[in-house]
C-alpha positions as CSV (number, residue, x, y, z in Angstrom):
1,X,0.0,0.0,0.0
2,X,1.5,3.3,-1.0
3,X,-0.8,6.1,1.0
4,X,1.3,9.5,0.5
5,X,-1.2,12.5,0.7
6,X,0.2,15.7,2.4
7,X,-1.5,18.0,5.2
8,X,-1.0,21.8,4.1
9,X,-0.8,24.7,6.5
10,X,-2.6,27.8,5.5
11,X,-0.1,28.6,3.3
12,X,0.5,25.6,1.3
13,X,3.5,24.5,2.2
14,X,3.6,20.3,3.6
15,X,3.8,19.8,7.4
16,X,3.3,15.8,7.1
17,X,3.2,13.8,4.6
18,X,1.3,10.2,5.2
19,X,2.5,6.6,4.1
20,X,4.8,6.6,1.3
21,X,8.4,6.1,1.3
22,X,9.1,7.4,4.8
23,X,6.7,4.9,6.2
24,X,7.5,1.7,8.2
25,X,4.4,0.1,8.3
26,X,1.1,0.8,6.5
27,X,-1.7,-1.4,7.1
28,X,-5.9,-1.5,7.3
29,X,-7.5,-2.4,10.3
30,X,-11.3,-2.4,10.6
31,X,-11.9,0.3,8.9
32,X,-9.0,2.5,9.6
33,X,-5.6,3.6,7.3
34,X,-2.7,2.8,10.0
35,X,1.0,3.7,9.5
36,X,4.0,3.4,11.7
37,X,6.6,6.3,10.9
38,X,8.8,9.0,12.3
39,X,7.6,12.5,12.6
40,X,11.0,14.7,12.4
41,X,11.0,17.6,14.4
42,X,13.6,20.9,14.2
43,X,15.9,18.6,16.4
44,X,14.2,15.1,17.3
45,X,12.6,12.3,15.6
46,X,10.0,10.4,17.3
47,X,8.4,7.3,16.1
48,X,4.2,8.4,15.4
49,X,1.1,5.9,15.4
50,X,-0.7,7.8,12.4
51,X,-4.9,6.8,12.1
52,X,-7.0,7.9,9.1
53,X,-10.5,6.7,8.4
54,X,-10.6,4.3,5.5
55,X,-13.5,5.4,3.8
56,X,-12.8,9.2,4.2
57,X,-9.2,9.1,4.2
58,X,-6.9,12.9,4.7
59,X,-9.3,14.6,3.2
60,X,-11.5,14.9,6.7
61,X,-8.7,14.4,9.1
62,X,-5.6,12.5,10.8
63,X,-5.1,11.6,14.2
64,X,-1.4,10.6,15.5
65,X,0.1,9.7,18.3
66,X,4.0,10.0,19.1
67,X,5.7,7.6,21.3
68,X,6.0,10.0,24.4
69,X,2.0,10.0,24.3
70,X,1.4,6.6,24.3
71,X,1.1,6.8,28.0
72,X,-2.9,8.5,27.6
73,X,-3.9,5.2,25.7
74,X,-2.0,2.2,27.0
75,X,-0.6,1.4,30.2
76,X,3.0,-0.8,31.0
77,X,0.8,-4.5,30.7
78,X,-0.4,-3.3,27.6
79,X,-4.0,-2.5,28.7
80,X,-6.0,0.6,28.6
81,X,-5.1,3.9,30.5
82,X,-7.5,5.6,32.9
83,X,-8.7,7.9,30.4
84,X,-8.2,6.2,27.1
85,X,-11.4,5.8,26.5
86,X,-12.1,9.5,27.0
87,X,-9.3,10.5,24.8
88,X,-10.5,8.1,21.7
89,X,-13.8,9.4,21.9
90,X,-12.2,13.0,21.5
91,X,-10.4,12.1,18.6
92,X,-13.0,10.7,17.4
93,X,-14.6,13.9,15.6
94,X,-10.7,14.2,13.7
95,X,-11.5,11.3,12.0
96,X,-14.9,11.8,11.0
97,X,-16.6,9.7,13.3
98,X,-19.1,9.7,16.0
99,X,-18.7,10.3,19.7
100,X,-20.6,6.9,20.7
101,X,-18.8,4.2,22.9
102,X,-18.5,1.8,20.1
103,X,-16.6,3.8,18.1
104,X,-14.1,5.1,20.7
105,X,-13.9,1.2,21.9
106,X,-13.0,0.5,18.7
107,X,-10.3,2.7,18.4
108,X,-9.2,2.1,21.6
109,X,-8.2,-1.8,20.1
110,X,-6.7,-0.2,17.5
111,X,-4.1,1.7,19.6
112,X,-3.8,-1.0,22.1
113,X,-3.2,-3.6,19.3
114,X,-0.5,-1.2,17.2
115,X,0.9,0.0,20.9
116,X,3.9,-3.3,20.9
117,X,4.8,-2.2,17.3
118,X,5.1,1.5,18.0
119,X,7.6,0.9,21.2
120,X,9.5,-1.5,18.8
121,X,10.1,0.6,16.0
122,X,13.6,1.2,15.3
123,X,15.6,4.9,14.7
124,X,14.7,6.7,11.7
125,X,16.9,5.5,8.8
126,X,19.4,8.8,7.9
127,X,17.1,9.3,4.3
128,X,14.1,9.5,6.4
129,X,15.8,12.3,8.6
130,X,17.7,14.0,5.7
131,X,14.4,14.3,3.5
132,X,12.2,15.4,5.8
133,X,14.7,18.3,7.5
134,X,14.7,19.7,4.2
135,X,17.5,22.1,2.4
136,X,20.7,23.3,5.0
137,X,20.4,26.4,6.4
138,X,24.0,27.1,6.9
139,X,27.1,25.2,5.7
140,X,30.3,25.7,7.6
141,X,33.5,24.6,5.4
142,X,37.2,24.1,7.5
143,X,40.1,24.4,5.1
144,X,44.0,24.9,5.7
145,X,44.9,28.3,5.2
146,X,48.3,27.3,3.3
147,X,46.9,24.7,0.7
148,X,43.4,25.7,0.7
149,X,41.9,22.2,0.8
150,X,38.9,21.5,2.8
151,X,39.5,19.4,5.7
152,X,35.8,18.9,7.2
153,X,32.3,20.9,5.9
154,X,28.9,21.3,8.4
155,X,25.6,21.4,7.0
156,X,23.3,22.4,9.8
């Protein structure tokens, strides 16, 4: 499955892009578009639980949940949170669903049954990290003053 549609701020420009290349995992499960990535921040990269709704896809909305959230949903023996069940049934409207107990139950599984997979992702390859940081804003080059070759160069 290759899902790759982009969410655009106000402006245009792409502040995630879904699925794709930069994905580790994209799968369906009852009824909802789940893939395991890495959201890259200015200076972190965090593995991300991203949930569409099948049948509506990006085009109504995207939940995601990065590994230093998982705590709301899922507890250490792997079952619910106090609380999780609240939290689904507010992201519930994100996705284009109702606010009924079914439907945050539902999604509850779903983060509960992708929660093992998320904590066992491994780092961000480098391409993910170097595509999604985007051009260098400053490059720093070191070279001998007498022969004038360069001995080390810095993109940050």
């Amino acid at each position: 499955m290759n899902i790759n549609p982009n969410v655009l701020d106000p402006k245009g420009r792409e502040i995630f892009a879904f699925g794709g290349d930069t994905a580790w995992r994209t799968t369906t499960y009852r009824g909802f578009i789940v893939t395991l990535e890495w959201f890259v921040g200015n200076r972190s990269t965090e593995p991300i639980l991203m949930i569409q709704d099948a049948k509506q896809g990006h085009d109504h909305g995207a939940f995601g949940i990065c590994l230093s959230s998982i705590g709301v949903y899922a507890d250490q023996s792997g079952g619910p949170s106090d609380g999780a069940l609240a939290a689904c049934k507010r992201a519930l409207p994100i996705l284009g669903r109702s606010e009924i107990d079914i439907e945050a139950k539902a999604l509850l599984d779903l983060i509960l049954n992708f929660t093992p997979a998320l904590i066992n992702m491994p780092p961000a390859p480098v391409s993910v990290r170097k595509a999604e940081m985007g051009a260098p804003m400053i490059e720093v080059e070191l070279s001998d003053e007498f022969t004038g070759k360069v001995q080390q160069e810095v993109s940050v």
